[in-house]
C-alpha positions in Angstrom: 1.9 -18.2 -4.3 2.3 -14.4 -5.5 4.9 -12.2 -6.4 5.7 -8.9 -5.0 6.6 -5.5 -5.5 7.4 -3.0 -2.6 7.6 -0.1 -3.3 9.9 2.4 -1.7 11.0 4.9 -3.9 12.5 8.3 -3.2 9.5 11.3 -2.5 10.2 14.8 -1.5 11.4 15.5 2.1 9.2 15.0 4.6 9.1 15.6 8.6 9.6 12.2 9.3 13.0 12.2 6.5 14.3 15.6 7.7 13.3 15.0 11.6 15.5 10.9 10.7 18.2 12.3 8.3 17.5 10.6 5.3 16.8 11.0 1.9 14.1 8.0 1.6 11.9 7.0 4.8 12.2 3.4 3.5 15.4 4.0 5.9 14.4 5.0 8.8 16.1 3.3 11.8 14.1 0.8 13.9 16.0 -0.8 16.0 19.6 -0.2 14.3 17.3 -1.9 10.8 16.1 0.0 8.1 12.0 0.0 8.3 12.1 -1.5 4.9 13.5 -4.2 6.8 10.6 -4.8 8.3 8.5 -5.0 5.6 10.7 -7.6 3.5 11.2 -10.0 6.6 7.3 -10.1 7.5 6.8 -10.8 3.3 9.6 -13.6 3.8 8.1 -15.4 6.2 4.5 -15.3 4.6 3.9 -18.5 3.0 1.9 -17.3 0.0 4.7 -15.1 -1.2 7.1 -16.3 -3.8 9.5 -13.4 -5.0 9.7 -10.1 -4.2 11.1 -6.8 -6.1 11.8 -3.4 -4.1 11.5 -0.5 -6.7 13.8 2.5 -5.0 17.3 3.7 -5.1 19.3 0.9 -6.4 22.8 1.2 -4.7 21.2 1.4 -1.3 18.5 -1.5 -2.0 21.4 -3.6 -3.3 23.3 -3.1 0.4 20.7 -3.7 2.0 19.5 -6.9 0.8 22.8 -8.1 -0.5 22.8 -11.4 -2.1 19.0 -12.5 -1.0 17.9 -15.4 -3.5 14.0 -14.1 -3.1 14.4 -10.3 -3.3 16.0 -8.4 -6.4 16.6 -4.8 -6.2 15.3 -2.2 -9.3 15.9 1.1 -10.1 13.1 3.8 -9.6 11.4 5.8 -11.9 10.2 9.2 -10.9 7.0 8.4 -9.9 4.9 5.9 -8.5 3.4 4.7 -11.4 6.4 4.4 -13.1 7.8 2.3 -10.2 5.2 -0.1 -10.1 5.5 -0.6 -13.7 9.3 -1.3 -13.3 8.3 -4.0 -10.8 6.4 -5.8 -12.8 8.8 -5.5 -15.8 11.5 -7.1 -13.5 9.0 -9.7 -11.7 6.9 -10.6 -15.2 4.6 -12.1 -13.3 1.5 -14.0 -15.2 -1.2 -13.7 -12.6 -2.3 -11.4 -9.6 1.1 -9.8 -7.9 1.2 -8.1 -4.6 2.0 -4.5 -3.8 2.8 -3.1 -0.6 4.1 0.4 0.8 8.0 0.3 2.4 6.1 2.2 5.3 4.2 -0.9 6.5 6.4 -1.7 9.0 3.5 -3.9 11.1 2.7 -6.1 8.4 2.6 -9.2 9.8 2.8 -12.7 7.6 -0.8 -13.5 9.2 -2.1 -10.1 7.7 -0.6 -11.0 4.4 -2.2 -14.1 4.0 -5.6 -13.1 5.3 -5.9 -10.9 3.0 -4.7 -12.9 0.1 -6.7 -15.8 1.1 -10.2 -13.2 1.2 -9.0 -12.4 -2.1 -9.5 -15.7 -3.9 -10.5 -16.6 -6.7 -8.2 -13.4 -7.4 -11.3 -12.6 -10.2 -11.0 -8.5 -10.2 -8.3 -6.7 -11.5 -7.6 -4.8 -8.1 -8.0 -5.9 -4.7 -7.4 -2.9 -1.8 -7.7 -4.1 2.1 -9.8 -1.5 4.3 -9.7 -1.8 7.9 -12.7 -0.7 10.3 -12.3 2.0 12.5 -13.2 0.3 15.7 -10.7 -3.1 14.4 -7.9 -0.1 14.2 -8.4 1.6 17.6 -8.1 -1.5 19.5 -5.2 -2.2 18.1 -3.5 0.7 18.1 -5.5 3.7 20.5 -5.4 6.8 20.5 -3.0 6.9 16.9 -4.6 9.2 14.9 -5.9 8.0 11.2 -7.5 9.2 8.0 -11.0 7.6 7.6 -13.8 7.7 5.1 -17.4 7.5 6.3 -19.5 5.2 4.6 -23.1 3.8 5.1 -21.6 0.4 5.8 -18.9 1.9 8.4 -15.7 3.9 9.4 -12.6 2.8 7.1 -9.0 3.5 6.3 -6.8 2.2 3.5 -4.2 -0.5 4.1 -1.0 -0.3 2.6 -1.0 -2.8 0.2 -2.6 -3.8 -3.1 -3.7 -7.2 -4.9 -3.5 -6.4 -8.9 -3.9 -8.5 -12.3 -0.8 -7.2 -14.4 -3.2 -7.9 -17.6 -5.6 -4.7 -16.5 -2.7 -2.4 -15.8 -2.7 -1.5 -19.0 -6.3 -0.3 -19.2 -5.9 1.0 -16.0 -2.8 3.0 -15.9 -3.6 6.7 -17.9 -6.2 7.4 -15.3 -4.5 5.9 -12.7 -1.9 8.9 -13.5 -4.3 10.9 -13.9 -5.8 10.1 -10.2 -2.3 10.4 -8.8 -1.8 14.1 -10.5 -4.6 15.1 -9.0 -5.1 13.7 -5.3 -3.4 16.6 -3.9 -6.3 18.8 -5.5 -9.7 18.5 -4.0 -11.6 20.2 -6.2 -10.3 18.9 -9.7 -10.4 15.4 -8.2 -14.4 15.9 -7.2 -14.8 16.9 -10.9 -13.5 13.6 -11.8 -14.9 11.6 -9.9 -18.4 13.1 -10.3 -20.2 15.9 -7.8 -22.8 13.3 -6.7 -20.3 10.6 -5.7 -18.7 13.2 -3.2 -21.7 14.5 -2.0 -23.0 10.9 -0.9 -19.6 10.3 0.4 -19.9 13.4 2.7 -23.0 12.8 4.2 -22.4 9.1 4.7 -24.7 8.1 2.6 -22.2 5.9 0.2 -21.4 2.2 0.6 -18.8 0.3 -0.3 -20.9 -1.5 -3.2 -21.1 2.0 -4.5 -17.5 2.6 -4.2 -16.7 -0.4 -6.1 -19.1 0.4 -8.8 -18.1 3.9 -9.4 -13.8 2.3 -9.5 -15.3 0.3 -12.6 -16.9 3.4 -14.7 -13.7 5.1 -14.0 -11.3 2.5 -15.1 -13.2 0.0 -17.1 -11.9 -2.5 -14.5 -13.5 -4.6 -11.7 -11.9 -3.3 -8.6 -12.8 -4.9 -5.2 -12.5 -3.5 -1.5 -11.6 -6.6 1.0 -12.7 -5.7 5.1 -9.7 -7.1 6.8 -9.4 -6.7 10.6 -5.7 -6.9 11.2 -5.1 -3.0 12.0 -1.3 -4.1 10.9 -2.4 -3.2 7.1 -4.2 0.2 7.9 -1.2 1.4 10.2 2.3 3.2 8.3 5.4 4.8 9.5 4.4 8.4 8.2 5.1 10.8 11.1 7.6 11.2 13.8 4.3 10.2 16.0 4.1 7.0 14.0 8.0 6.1 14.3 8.1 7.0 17.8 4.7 3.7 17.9 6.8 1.5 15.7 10.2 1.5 18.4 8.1 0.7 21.0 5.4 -2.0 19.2 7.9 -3.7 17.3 10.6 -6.2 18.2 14.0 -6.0 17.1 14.7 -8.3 14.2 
C-alpha cells in the first residue's frame, strides 16, 4: 500500500482555465464533476493506495471532498516543489509515496497498480511511467502528444511519479533548479550537458543513458518504467484534450 499526493495547485491562466472559467483547471467540468474528481475516485478504487493528500486551494479542495476519511485537503505553496513538499509534510509517509497530476483524468485503478507493481522492490529513489508512442495512438488516435525520440523508441511522460521521501532532500535544490529553467532551452542544455542533447536529437540516446545521466545530476537512482496503459501518458491540458475527456469518460 502507498500514500498519495495529487497535486493540483493553482498555475497562471491558461486556454483551457480562461476558455472553462476557472481559476485552477483541477476544476474543469466533466460531466457536472470537477476533473479532479476523476483523478481521486480512480486513486480510491486502486487497491494499492492507502491515503491520499490534494495540495491546492484549500477552501475549494475542502468542498469538494467534504468529510472523505482517505483524502485530506492542504494548502498550496507557490510552486510545485513547494506543494509536493507540503504533501509529504501532511502524509509523513515512511516509504515510497505516489504523486500524480489533477489533470490525469483517465487514470484508471488498473494503470495505477501496473505501474506500482513494475515498480517493486520500490529500490530507486524516483520511478517516472513512459508510455510508447504506438501504445498511445491506439488508444487515443489522432490526439496530438509531446514525444522524445530515443534509440530504444518513441515516448511521452505519464502523469504521475513513484518517489522515496528519504532522497527528496538530496534531490530537491536541483529539482528547483530544473523546474526554473524548463521553460528555457538553452540554459537547460547547459545543464544538462551539450552532448546529452545532441544524442537525444539525433536519436541516438537510450533510456539506460537517460537513467544514468538523472543519477550524475541528482546523486540519486532514478528509474523510467515502460507502461502501456496510454491512460498515464494522456492529460486534460487543452480545450482539444477536454473536449476527448466528455466524450471518453463516463459520468461518475
Amino acid at each position: 500500500m502507498v500514500d498519495v499526493i495529487v497535486l493540483a495547485g493553482t498555475a497562471k491562466s491558461s486556454e483551457l482555465t480562461i476558455a472553462e472559467q476557472v481559476q485552477n483547471k483541477a476544476f474543469v467540468q466533466i460531466h457536472g464533476q470537477a476533473m479532479l474528481n476523476y483523478v481521486l475516485t480512480a486513486l480510491q478504487q486502486t487497491s494499492s493506495v492507502q491515503r491520499i493528500a490534494v495540495v491546492g486551494p484549500l477552501a475549494e479542495l475542502q468542498t469538494l471532498i467534504g468529510d472523505s476519511a482517505q483524502v485530506i485537503a492542504v494548502d498550496e505553496g507557490s510552486s510545485i516543489v513547494e506543494n509536493l513538499q507540503r504533501g509529504l509534510q501532511a502524509l509523513q509517509p515512511n516509504k515510497h509515496c505516489l504523486v500524480a497530476a489533477s489533470d490525469a483524468a483517465f487514470l484508471t485503478p488498473a494503470a495505477v497498480n501496473h505501474f506500482l507493481a513494475a515498480c517493486r522492490p520500490y529500490e530507486a529513489a524516483v520511478y517516472y511511467p513512459i508510455v510508447r508512442r504506438e501504445d498511445n495512438d491506439r488508444c487515443f488516435p489522432g490526439v496530438k502528444r509531446t514525444y522524445v525520440k530515443l534509440a530504444d523508441g518513441e515516448f511521452t511522460g505519464g502523469n504521475l511519479f513513484l518517489i522515496n521521501p528519504a532522497a527528496l532532500e538530496k534531490v530537491m535544490p536541483r529539482l528547483e533548479e530544473f523546474f526554473a529553467l524548463r521553460k528555457s532551452p538553452l540554459r537547460l542544455a547547459a545543464a544538462l550537458g551539450f552532448g546529452f542533447v545532441l544524442k537525444l536529437l539525433t536519436k541516438r540516446l537510450t533510456i539506460a543513458e537517460l537513467e544514468k545521466r538523472f543519477f550524475a545530476l541528482f546523486s540519486a537512482v532514478g528509474k523510467a518504467v515502460i507502461s502501456p496503459y496510454a491512460e498515464l501518458g494522456t492529460d486534460v491540458d487543452k480545450p482539444s484534450d477536454l473536449e476527448l475527456a466528455r466524450r471518453r469518460l463516463k459520468p461518475l
